[in-house]
C-alpha positions as YAML, in Angstrom:
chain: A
units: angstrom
residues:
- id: 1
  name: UNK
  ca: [0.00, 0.00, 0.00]
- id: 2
  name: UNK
  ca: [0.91, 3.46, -0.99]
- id: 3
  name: UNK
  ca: [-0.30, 6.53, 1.00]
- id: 4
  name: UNK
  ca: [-0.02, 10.14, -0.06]
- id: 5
  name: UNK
  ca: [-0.47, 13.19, 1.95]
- id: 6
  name: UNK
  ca: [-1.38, 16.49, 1.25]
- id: 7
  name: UNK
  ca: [-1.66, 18.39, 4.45]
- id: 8
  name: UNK
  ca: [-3.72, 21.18, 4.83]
- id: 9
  name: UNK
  ca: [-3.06, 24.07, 7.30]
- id: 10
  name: UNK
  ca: [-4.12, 22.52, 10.57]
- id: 11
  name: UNK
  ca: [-7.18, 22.61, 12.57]
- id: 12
  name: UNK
  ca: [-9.59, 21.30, 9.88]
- id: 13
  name: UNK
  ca: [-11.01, 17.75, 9.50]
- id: 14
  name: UNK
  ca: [-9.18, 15.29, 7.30]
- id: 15
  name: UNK
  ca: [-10.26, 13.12, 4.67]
- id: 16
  name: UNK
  ca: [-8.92, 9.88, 2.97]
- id: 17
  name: UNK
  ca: [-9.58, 9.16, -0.67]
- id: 18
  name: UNK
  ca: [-9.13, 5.38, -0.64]
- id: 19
  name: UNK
  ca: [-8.08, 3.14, -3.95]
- id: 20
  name: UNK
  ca: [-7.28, -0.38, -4.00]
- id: 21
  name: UNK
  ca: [-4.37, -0.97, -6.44]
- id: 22
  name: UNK
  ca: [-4.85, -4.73, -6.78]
- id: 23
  name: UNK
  ca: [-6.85, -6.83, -9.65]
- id: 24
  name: UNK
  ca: [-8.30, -10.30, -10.02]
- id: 25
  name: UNK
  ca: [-6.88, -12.91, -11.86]
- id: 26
  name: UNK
  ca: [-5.53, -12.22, -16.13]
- id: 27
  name: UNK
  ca: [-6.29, -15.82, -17.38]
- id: 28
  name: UNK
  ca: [-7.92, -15.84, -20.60]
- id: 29
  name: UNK
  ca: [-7.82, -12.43, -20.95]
- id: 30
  name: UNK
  ca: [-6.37, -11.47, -24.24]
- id: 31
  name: UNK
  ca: [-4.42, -8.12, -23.61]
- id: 32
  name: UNK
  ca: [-4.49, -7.98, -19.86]
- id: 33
  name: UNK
  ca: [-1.93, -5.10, -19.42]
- id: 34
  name: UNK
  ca: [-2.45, -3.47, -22.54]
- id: 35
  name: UNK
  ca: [-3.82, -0.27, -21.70]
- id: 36
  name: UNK
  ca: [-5.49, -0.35, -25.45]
- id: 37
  name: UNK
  ca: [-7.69, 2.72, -25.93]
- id: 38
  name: UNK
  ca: [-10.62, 2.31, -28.04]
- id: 39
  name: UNK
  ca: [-13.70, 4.41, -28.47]
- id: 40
  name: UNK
  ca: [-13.17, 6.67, -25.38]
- id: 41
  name: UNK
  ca: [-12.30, 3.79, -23.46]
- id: 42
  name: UNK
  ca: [-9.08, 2.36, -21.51]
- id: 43
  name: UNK
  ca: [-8.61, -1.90, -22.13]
- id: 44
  name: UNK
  ca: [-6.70, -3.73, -19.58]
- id: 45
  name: UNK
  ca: [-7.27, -5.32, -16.09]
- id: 46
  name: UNK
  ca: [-8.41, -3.26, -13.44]
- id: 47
  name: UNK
  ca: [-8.95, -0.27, -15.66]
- id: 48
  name: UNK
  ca: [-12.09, -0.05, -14.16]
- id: 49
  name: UNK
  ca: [-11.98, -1.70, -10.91]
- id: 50
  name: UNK
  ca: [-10.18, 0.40, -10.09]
- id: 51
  name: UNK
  ca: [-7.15, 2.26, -11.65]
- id: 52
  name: UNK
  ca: [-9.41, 4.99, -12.91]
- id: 53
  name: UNK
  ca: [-10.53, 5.35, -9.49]
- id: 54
  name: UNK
  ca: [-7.18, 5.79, -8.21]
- id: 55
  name: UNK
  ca: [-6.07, 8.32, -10.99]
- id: 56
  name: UNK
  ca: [-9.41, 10.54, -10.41]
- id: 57
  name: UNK
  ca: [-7.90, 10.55, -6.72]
- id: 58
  name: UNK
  ca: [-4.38, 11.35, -7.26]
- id: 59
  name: UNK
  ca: [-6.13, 13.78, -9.82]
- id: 60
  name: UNK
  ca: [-8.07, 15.58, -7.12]
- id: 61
  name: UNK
  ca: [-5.40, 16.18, -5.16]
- id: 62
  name: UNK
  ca: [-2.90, 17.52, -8.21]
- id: 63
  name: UNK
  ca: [-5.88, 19.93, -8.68]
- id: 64
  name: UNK
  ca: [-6.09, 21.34, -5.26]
- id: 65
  name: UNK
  ca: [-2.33, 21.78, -5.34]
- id: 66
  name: UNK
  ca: [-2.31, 23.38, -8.29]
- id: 67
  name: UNK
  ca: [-5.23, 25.93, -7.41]
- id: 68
  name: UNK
  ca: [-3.35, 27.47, -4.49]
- id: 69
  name: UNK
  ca: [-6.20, 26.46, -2.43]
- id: 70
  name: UNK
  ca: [-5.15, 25.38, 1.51]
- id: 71
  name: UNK
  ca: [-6.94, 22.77, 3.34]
- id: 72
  name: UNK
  ca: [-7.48, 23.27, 7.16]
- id: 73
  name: UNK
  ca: [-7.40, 19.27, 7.36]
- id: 74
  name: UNK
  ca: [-5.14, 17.05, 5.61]
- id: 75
  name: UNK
  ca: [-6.06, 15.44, 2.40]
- id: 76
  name: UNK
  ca: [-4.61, 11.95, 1.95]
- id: 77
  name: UNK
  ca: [-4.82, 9.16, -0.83]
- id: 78
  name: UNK
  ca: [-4.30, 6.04, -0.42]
- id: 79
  name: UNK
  ca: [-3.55, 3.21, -2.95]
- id: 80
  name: UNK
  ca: [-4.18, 0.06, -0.74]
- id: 81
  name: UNK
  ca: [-3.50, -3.61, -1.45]
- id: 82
  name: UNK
  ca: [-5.37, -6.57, -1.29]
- id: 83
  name: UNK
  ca: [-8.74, -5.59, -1.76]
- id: 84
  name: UNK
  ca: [-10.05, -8.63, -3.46]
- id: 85
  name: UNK
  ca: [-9.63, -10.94, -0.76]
- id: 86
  name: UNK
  ca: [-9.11, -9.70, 2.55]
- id: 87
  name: UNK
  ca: [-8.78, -5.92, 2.81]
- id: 88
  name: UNK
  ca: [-5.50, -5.95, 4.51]
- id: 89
  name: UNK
  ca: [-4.09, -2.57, 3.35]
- id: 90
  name: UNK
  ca: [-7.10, -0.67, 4.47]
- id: 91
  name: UNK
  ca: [-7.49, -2.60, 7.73]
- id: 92
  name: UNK
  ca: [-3.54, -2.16, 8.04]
- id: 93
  name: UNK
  ca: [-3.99, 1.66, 6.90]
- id: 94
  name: UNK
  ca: [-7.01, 2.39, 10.19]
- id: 95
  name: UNK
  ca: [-4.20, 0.81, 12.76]
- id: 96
  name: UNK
  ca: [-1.97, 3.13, 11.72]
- id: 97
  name: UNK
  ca: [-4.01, 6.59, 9.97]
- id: 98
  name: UNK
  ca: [-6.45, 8.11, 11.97]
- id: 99
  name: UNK
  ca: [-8.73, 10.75, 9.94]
- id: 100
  name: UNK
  ca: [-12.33, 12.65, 10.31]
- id: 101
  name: UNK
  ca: [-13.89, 10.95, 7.05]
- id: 102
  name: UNK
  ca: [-13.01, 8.92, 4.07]
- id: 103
  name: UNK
  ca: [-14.35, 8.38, 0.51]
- id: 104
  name: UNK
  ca: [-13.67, 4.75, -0.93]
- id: 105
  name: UNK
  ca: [-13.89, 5.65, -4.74]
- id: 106
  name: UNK
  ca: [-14.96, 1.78, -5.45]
- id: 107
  name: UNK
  ca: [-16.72, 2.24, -8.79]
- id: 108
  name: UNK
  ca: [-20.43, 2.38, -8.21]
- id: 109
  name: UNK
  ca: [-21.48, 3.24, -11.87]
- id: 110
  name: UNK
  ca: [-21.41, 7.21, -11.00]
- id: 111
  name: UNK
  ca: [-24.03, 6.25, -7.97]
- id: 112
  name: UNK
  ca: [-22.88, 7.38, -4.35]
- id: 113
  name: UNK
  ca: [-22.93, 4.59, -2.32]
- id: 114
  name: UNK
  ca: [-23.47, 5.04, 1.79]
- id: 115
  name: UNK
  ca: [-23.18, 1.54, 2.40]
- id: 116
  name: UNK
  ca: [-21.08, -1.32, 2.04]
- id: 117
  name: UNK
  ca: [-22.44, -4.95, 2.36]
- id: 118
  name: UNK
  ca: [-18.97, -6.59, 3.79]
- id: 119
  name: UNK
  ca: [-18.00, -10.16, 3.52]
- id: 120
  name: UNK
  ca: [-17.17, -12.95, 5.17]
- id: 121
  name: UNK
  ca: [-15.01, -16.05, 3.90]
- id: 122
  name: UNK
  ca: [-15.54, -19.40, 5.45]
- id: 123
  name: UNK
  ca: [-13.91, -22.56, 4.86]
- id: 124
  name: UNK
  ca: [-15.61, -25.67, 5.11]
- id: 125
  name: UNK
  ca: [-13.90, -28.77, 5.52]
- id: 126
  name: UNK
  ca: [-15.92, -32.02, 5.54]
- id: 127
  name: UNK
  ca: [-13.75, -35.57, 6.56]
- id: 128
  name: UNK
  ca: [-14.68, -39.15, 5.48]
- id: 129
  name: UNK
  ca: [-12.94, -42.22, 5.34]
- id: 130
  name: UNK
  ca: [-11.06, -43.51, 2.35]
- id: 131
  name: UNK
  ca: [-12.09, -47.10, 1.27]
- id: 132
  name: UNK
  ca: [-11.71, -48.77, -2.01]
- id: 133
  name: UNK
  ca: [-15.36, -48.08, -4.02]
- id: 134
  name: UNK
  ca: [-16.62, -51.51, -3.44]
- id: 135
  name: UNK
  ca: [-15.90, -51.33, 0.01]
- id: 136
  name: UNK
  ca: [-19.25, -49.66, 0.64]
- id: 137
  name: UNK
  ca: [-19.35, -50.84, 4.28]
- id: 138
  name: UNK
  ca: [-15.88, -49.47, 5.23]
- id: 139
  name: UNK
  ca: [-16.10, -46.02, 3.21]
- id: 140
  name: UNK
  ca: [-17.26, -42.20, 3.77]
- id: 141
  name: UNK
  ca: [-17.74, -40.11, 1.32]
- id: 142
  name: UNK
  ca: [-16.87, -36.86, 1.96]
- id: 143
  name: UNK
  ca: [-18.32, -35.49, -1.22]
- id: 144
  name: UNK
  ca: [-21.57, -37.02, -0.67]
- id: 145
  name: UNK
  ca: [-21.51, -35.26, 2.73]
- id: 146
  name: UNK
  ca: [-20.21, -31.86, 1.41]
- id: 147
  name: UNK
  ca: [-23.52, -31.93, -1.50]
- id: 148
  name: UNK
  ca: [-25.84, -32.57, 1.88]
- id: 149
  name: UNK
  ca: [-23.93, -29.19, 3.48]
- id: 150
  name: UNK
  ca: [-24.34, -27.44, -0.16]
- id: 151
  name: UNK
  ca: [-28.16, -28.13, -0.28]
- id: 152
  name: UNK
  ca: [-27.93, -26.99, 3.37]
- id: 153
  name: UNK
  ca: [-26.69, -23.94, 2.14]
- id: 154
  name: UNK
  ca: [-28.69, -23.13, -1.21]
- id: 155
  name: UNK
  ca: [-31.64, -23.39, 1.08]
- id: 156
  name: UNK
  ca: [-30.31, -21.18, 3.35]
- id: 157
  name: UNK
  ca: [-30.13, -18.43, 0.69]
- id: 158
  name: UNK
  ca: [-33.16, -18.66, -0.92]
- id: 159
  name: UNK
  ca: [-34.58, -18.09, 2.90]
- id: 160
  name: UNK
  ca: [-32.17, -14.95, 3.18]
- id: 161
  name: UNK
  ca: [-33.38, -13.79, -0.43]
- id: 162
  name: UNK
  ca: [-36.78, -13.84, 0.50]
- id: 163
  name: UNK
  ca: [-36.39, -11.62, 3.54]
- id: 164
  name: UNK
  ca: [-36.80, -7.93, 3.26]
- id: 165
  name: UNK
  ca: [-33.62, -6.85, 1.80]
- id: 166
  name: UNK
  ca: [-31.47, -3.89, 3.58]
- id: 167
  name: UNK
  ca: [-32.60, -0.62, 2.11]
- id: 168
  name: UNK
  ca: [-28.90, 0.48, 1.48]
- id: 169
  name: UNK
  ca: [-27.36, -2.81, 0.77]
- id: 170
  name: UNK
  ca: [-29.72, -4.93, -0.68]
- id: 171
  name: UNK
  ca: [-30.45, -8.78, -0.27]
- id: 172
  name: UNK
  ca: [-27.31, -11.10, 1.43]
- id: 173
  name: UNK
  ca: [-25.76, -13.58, -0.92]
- id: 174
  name: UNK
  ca: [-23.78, -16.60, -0.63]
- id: 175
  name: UNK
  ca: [-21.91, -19.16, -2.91]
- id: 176
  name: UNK
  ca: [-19.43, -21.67, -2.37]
- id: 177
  name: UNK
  ca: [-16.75, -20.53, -4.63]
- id: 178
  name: UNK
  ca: [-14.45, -23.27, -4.61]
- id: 179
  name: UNK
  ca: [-14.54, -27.22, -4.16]
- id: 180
  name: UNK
  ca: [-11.83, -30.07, -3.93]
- id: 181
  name: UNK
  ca: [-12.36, -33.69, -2.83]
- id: 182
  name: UNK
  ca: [-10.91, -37.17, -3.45]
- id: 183
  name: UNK
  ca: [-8.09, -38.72, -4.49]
- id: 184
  name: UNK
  ca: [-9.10, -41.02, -7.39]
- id: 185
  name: UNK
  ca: [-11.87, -42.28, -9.33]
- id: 186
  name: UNK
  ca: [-11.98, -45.76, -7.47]
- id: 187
  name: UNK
  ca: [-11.59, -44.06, -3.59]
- id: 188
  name: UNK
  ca: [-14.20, -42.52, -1.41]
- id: 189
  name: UNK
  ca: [-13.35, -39.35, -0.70]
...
């Protein structure tokens, strides 16, 4: 994480203009760091999410510098990492910035946003007992038990759907991302 700061004169309130600098994954993307500009528009991963953001901050505060205008509170920008998983440079930034208020410029399609829904990754690990496949009496599946938990869980979101959603945030979600199990085709997992 990167953080910038422009300060103002003193006794004014601060503010933190907050970018994360990291992107998901390039696979199968054809021109991932390109930067290609075509009809009005910039090509390459995290153009969008969220480089532009992060240049429209550092952009801000090149303008106020160049106006002559003086803050009474600092300005700062910050160009935080790991946004996509865990939020570690912001979380990493509060222990060690304090300031009055903060913008995250997260790209909301132009729309301020007041609210953010959070997150919360869980890891589910389901054991069985490994056994030849015709060795029904002695095996475990663990997959077979993970599908009960999945069910488990799809119903569990179409209950949460059906609840009145938040009025900033919406409706909850949930998905199980990602799935491993078993060792071979003739094994219970």
């Amino acid at each position: 994480s990167v953080l910038g700061r422009l300060s103002g004169t003193g006794g004014g309130r601060s503010l933190i203009l907050n970018a994360h600098c990291d992107t998901v994954d390039v696979a199968g993307m054809a021109e991932p760091f390109s930067g290609a500009l075509r009809d009005g528009r910039i090509y390459g991963r995290g153009a969008y999410d969220m480089k532009g953001s992060l240049a429209a901050c550092m952009a801000a505060a090149k303008a106020l510098v160049d106006s002559g205008a003086r803050l009474g509170g600092d300005l700062l920008v910050a160009a935080v990492a790991d946004e996509e998983y865990g939020s570690l440079g912001t979380s990493d930034l509060m222990q060690r910035v304090k300031v009055d208020g903060a913008i995250v410029t997260e790209p909301t399609a132009l729309e301020v946003c007041l609210a953010h829904k959070g997150y919360l990754w869980i890891e589910v690990e389901i054991t069985g007992r490994a056994a030849h496949g015709s060795k029904f009496d002695q095996g475990i599946d663990a997959n077979m038990k993970m599908g009960q938990f999945l069910a488990r869980l799809s119903a569990l979101e179409r209950d949460l759907r059906a609840r009145q959603p938040h009025p900033l945030v919406g409706p909850p979600s949930l998905h199980a991302a990602m799935l491993n199990g078993g060792s071979g085709l003739s094994t219970y997992a």
